[in-house]
C-alpha positions in Angstrom: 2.0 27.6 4.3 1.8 25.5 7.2 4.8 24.8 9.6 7.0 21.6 9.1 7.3 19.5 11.9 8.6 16.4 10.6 9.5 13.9 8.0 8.0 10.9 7.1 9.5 8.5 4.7 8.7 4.7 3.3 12.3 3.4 2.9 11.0 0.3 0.9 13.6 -2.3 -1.1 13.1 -0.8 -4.1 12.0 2.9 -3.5 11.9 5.8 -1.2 9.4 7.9 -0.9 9.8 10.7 1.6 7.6 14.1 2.7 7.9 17.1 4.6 4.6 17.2 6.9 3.4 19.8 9.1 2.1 18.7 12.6 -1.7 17.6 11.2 0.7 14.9 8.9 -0.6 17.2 6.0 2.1 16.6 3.4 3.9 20.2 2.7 6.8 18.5 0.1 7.6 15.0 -1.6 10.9 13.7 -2.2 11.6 10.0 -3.9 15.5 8.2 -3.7 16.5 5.0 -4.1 15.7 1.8 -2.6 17.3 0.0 0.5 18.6 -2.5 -2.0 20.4 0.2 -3.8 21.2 2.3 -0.6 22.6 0.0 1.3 25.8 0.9 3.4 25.1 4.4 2.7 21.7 5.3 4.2 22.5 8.0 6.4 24.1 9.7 2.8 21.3 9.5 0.9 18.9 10.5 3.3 21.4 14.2 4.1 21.1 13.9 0.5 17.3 14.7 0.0 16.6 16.4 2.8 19.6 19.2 3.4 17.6 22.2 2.1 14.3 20.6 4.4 16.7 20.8 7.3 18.6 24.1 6.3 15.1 26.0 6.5 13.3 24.1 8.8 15.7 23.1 11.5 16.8 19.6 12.4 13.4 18.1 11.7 12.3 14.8 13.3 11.9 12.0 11.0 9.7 9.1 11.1 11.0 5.8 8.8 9.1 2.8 7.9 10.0 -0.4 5.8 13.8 -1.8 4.8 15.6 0.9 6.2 14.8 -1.1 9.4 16.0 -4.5 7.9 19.3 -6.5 8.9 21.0 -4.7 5.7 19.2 -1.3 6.9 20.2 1.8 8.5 19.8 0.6 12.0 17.9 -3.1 12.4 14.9 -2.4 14.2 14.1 -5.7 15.6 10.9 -7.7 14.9 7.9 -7.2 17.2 6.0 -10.4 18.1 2.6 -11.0 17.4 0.2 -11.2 19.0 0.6 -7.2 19.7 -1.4 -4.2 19.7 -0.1 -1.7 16.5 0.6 1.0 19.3 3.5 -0.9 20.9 5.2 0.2 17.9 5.7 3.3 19.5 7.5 1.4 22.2 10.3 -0.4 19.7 11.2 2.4 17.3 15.2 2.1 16.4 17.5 5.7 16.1 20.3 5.3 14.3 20.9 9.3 15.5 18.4 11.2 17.8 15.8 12.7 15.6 15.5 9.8 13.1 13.1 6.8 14.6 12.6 3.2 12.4 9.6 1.2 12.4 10.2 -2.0 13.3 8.5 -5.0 11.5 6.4 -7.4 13.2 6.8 -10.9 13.3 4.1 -14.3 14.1 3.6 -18.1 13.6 1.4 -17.9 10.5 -1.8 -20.0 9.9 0.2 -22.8 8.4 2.4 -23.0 11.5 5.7 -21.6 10.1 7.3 -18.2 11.1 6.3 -15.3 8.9 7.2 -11.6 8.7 6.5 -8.0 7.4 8.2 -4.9 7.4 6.5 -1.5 6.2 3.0 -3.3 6.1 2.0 -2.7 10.1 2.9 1.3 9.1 0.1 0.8 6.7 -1.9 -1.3 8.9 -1.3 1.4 11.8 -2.8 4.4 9.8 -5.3 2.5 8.0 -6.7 2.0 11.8 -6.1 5.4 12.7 -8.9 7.1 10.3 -8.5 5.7 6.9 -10.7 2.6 7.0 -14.0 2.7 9.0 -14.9 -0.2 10.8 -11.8 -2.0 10.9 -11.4 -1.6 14.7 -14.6 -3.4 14.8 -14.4 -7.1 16.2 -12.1 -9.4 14.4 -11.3 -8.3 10.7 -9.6 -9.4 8.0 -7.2 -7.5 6.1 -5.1 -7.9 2.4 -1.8 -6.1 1.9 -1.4 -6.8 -1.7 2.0 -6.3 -3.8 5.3 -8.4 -4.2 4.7 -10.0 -1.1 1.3 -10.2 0.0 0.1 -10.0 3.1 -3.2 -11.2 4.9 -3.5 -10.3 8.2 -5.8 -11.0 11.1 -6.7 -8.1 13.3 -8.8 -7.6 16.2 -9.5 -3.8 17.1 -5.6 -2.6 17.0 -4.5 -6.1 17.6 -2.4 -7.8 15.0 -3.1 -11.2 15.8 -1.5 -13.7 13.0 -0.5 -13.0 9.1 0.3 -14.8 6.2 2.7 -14.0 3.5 2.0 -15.4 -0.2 4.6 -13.9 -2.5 1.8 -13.5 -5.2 3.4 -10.8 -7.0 6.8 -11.7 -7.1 5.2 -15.1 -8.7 4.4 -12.9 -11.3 6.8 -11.2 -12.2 9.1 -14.2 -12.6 6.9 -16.6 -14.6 6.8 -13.0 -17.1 9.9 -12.5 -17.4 12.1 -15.6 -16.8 9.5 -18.2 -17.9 7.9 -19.0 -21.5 4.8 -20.0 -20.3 3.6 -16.5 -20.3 4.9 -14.3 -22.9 7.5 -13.8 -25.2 10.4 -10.9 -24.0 9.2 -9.1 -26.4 5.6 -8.5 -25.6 4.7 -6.1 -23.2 3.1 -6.5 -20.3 -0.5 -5.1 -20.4 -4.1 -5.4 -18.3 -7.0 -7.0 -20.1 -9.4 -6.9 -18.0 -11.9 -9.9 -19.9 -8.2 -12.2 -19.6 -8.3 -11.3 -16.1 -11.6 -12.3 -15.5 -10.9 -15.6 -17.8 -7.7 -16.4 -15.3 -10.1 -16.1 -11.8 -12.6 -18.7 -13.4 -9.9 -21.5 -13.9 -8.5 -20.3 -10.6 -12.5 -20.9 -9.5 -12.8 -24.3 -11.3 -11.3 -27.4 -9.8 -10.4 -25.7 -6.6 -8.7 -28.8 -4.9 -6.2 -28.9 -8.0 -2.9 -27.1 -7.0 -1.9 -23.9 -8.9 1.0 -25.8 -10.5 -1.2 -28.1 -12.3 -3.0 -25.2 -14.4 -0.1 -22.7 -14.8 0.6 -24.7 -18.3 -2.7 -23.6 -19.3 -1.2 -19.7 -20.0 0.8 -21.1 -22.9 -1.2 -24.1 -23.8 -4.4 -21.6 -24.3 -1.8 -19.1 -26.8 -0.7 -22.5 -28.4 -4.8 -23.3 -28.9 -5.3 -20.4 -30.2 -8.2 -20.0 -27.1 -5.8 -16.8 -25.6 -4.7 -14.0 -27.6 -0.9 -13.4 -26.5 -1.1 -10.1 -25.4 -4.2 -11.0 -23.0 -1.4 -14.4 -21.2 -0.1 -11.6 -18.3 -3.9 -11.1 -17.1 -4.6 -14.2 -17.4 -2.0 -15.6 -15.0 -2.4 -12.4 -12.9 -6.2 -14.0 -12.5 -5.3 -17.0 -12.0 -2.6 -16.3 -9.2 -4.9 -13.6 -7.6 -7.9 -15.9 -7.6 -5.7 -18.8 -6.2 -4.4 -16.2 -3.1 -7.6 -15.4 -2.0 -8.9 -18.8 -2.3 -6.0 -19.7 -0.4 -6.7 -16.5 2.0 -10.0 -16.8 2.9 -9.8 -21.3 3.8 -7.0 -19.9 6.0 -8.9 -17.7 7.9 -12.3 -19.1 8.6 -12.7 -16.8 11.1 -14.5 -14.2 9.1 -17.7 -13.4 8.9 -18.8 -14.1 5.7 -21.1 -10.9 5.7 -17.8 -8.8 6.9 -15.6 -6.6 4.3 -12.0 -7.9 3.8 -9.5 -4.3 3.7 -7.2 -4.3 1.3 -4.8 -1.7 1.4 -2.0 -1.2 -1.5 -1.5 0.5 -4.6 -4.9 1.2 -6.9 -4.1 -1.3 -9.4 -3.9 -4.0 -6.6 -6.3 -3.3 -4.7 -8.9 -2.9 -7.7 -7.5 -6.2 -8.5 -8.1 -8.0 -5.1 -11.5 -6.8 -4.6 -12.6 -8.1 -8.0 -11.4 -11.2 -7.1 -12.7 -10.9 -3.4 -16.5 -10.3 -4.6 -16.0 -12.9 -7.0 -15.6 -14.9 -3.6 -18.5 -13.8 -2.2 -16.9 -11.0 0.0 -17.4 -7.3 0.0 -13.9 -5.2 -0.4 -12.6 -2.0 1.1 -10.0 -0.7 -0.5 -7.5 2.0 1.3 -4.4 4.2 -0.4 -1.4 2.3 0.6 0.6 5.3 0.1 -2.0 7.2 2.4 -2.3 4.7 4.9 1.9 4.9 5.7 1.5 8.2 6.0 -1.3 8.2 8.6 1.2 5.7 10.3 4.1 7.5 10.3 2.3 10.5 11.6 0.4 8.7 14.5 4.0 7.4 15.4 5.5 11.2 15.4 2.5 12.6 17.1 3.1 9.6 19.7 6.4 10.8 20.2 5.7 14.7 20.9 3.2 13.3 23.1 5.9 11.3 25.3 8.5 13.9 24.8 5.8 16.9 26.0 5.1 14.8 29.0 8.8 14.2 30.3 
């Protein structure tokens, strides 16, 4: 087995996901814990928590933390970095709230439509998706999709985050499903139907200058017609809203080449999701673990650290 060397966690609001990883950022052990919503005012606890027995055989292991645990209600607040900036001068703001742990800070821009925007966990991603996990995306100025509660579409430029955009796509979603009657009743479940999907990025396709208010009535009106079984309304509206976002996404940034690949890197249902609707667009999509991709951050960032620490 190989050595441990540190630990890498994604403290997200929700959920934790942490692992034990040897000095290659191979994964050795997984642990998951509760969100920084839940964990709030007790981080340091819960993290002791999961990892004594790492610690008790491994020594006081350096960990690596990315995501809430950096937020105002976070361990330690790891202060925004501003954008324009290159995804290595992360390195350069980490936040200890003791010596061997090290937070991620977000980043932080004036977004396309001139308002401030921000993300936390999503430059980790967009760190170790560089960093070997998508090819060609430190090629000329790229384009790159973060989808999930709160998605992000982000401008890069070799390892330069230059602007982003946050469309809150997913949480959307979930709120017209489960506090809304437009799209289902409480007691149907929510289910992928992958023709009611495709059905939901054709009206997001047709009148494009309409705004998505003016068809989300159609979810219900089509179940009332009789034209949408209910159990297909949820991949209907999950078309419609993803078809609307990249719409949205792509007049945004004109920038890219229409021949060039948009990255999207997230969980497999999202990013299967996002590239459908991206080559309905016209646009080839690379898709990229999410889970992986924080991973490869989180390890760049520790390796970066043994690296300054060997040299002082």
């Amino acid at each position: 087995m190989s050595k441990a060397a540190f630990i890498a966690g994604d403290w997200g609001t929700s959920n934790l996901r942490l692992a034990l990883c040897d000095g290659d950022g191979h994964t050795l052990e997984t642990r998951k814990g509760p969100g920084a919503a839940a964990a709030r005012g007790r981080f340091a606890e819960v993290f002791d928590e999961l990892t004594q027995d790492w610690r008790a055989t491994h020594g006081d292991l350096p960990a690596v933390l990315c995501g809430m645990v950096g937020s105002a209600f976070g361990w330690r607040e790891a202060a925004y970095l501003p954008s324009p900036a290159e995804l290595a001068e992360l390195a350069d703001a980490l936040a200890s709230p003791r010596a061997s742990v090290h937070i991620v800070p977000g980043m932080r821009c004036t977004n396309p439509l001139g308002a401030p925007d921000v993300m936390r966990g999503e430059e980790t991603q967009l760190l170790g998706a560089l960093n070997g996990l998508a090819a060609g995306l430190d090629a000329g100025r790229q384009l790159v999709c973060l989808p999930g509660t709160h998605t992000k579409w982000v401008s890069v430029q070799g390892g330069l985050v230059q602007e982003f955009l946050t469309v809150p796509s997913g949480e959307l979603f979930a709120l017209l499903c489960d506090h809304s009657v437009l799209v289902r009743d409480p007691a149907m479940p929510v289910t992928h139907r992958a023709a009611e999907f495709e059905r939901g990025l054709q009206a997001a396709a047709r009148h494009p200058e309409i705004p998505l208010t003016h068809k989300l009535f159609q979810a219900r009106s089509l179940r009332l017609d009789q034209q949408l079984a209910p159990e297909g309304a949820a991949s209907w509206t999950s078309g419609l809203l993803i078809g609307t976002d990249v719409a949205g996404a792509l007049q945004l940034f004109p920038e890219l080449d229409a021949r060039a690949p948009v990255y999207v890197i997230g969980a497999p249902h999202l990013t299967a999701a996002y590239s459908i609707a991206l080559t309905r667009a016209g646009h080839q999509a690379r898709a990229v673990d999410g889970e992986a991709a924080a991973l490869a951050g989180l390890s760049w960032l520790h390796g970066e650290l043994a690296r300054r620490t060997a040299a002082t």
